[in-house]
C-alpha positions in Angstrom: 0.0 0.0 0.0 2.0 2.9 -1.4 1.0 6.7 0.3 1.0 9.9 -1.7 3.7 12.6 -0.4 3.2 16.1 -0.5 5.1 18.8 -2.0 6.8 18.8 1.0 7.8 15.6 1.6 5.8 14.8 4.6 3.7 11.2 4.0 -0.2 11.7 3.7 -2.5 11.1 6.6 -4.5 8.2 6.8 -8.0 8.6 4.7 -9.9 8.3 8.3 -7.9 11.0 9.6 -8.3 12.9 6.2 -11.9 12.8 6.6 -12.1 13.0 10.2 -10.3 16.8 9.8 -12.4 18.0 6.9 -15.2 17.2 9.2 -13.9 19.0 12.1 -13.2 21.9 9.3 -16.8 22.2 7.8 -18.5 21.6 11.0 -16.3 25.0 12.5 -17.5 26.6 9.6 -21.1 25.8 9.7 -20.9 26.7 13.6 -18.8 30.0 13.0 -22.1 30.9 10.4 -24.8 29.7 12.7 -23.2 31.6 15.2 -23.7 35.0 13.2 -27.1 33.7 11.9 -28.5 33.4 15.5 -27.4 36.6 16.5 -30.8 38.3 15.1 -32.4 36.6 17.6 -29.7 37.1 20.4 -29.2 33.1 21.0 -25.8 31.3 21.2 -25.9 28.0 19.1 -26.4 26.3 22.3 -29.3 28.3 23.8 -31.1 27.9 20.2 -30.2 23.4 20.8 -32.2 24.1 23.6 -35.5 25.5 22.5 -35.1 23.4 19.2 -34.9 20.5 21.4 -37.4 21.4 24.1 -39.7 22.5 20.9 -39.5 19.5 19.3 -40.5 17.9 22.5 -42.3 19.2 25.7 -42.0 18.1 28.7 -38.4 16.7 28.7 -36.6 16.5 32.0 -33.2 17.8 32.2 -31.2 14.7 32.2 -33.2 13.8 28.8 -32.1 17.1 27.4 -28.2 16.5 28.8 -28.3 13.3 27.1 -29.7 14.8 23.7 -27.4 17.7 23.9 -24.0 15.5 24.6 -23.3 17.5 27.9 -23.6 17.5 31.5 -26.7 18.2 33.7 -24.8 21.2 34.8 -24.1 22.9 32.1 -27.8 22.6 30.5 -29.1 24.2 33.9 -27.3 27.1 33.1 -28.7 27.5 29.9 -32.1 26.4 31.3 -31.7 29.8 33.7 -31.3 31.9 31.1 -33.8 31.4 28.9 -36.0 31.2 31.9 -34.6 34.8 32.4 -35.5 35.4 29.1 -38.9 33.9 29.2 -38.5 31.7 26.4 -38.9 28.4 28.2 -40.5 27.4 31.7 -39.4 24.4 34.9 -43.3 22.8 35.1 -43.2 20.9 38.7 -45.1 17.7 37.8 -44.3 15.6 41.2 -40.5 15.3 41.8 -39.7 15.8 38.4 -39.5 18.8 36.3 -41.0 19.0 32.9 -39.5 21.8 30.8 -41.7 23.7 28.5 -41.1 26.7 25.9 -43.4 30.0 26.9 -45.7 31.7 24.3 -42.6 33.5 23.6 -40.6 30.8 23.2 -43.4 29.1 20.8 -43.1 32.6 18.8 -39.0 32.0 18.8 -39.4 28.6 17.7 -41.8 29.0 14.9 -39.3 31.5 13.4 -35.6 30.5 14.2 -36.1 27.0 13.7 -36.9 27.1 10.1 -34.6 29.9 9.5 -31.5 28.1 11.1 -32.4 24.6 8.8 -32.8 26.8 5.9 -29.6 28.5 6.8 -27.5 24.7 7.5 -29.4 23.4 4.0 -27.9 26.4 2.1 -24.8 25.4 3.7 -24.9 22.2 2.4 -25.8 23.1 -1.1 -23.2 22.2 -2.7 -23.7 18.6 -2.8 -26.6 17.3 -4.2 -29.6 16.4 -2.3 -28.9 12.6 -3.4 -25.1 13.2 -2.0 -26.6 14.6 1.3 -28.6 11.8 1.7 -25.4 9.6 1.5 -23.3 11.9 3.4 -26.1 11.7 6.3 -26.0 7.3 5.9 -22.5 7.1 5.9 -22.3 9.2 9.4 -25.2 7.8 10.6 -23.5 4.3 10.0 -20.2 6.0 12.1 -22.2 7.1 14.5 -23.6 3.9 15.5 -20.1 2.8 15.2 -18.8 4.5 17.8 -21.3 4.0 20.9 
């Protein structure tokens, strides 16, 4: 198995570690954009995962949110406080257990920013064809499975 050398004599990376690095790349663009995107609407990318995530689904409890979201308990809570601040989502006591809930505001955000943000990844995306998005989402679908 012969490996291509660069201009500069240093051997090529492996083609896992090739495409694990263009990921990293696109994915820090696409975030670096979003980032701007959301600030008509004064959200951070991770206060918008939040009311896309509580949007999509009422009545989580924090941990489920945590899970969705890849981080701790902790660090959701502080998001959770300031959207609460905000009034964009509410802490519904049901029993022990706290359901979380956008507002009517938060409804109104979510109606709006949700669509805009997909529009604004799709166009991101455009580049590849919708059939080549479709295999771009199996193929990391398939890694992600992979790797739990």
């Amino acid at each position: 198995m012969s490996r291509r050398v660069s201009e500069h004599g240093d051997r090529l990376r492996r083609p896992g570690v090739l495409a694990w690095l263009r990921l990293a790349r696109v994915f820090q663009k696409i975030d670096r954009g979003s980032t701007e995107h959301l600030r008509k609407w004064d959200l951070s990318v991770a206060q918008f995962d939040v009311i896309a995530h509580i949007g999509s689904a009422e009545g989580l409890v924090q941990q489920q949110l945590a899970d969705r979201l890849l981080v701790t308990k902790g660090n959701v809570s502080q998001l959770l406080d300031r959207l609460e601040r905000r009034g964009l989502i509410c802490r519904c006591q049901e029993g022990r257990t706290q359901r979380l809930s956008l507002t009517p505001a938060g409804r109104e955000l979510y109606a709006t920013v949700v669509p805009e943000q997909e529009h604004f990844v799709a166009s991101r995306l455009a580049a590849l064809s919708i059939e080549e998005q479709h295999h771009l989402h199996e193929l990391l679908q398939k890694l992600d499975r992979s790797l739990t």
